[in-house]
C-alpha positions as CSV (number, residue, x, y, z in Angstrom):
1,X,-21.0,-8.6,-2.0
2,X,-21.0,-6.3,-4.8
3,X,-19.8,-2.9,-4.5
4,X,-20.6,0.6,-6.8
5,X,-17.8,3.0,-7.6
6,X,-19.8,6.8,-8.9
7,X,-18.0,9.0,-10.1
8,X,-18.9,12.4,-12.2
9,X,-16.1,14.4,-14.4
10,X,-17.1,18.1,-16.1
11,X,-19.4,16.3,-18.2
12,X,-20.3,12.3,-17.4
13,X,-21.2,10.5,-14.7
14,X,-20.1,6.7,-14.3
15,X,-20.8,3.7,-12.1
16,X,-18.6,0.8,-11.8
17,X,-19.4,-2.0,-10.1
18,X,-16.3,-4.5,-8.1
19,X,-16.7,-7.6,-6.6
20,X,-14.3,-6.6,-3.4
21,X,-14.6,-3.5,-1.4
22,X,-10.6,-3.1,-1.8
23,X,-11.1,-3.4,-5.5
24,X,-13.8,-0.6,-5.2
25,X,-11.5,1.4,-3.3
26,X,-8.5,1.2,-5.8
27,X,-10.5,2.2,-8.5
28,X,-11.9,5.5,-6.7
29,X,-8.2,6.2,-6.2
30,X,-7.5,5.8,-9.6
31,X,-10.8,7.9,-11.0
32,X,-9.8,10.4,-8.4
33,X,-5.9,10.6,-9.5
34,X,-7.1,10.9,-13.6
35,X,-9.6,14.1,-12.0
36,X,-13.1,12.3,-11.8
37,X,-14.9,13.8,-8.5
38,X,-17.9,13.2,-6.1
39,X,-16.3,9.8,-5.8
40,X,-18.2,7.6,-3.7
41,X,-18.1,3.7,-2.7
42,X,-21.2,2.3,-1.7
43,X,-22.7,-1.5,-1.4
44,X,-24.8,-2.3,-4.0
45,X,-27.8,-3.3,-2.3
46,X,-28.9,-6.5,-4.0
47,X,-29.5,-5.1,-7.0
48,X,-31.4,-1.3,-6.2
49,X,-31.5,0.6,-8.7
50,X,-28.3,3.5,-8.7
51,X,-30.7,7.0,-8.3
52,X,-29.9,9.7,-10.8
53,X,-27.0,7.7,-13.0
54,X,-27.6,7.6,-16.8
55,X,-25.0,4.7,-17.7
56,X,-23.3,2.0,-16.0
57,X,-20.0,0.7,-17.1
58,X,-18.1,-2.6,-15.9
């Protein structure tokens, strides 16, 4: 299962993607510790398309 991290700071808006949900979860600790908000982990949902997301980054 593959799991999406979003995140948005004052001016970008990211998605990472993690193999493990506790990997997922780490890492939205970590954006939220360096200030990144709306924070959200979600199951990627074999393959759907991420709505309103510009970039993704691995």
């Amino acid at each position: 299962m593959t799991y999406l991290i979003l995140a948005r700071d004052g001016t970008s808006q990211i998605v990472l993607k993690r193999d493990s949900e506790d990997a997922a979860e780490k890492k939205a600790r970590e954006l939220k510790e360096m200030g990144w908000f709306e924070v959200e982990v979600r199951e990627d949902k074999a393959g759907a398309a991420v709505p309103d997301r510009s970039q993704t980054l691995q």
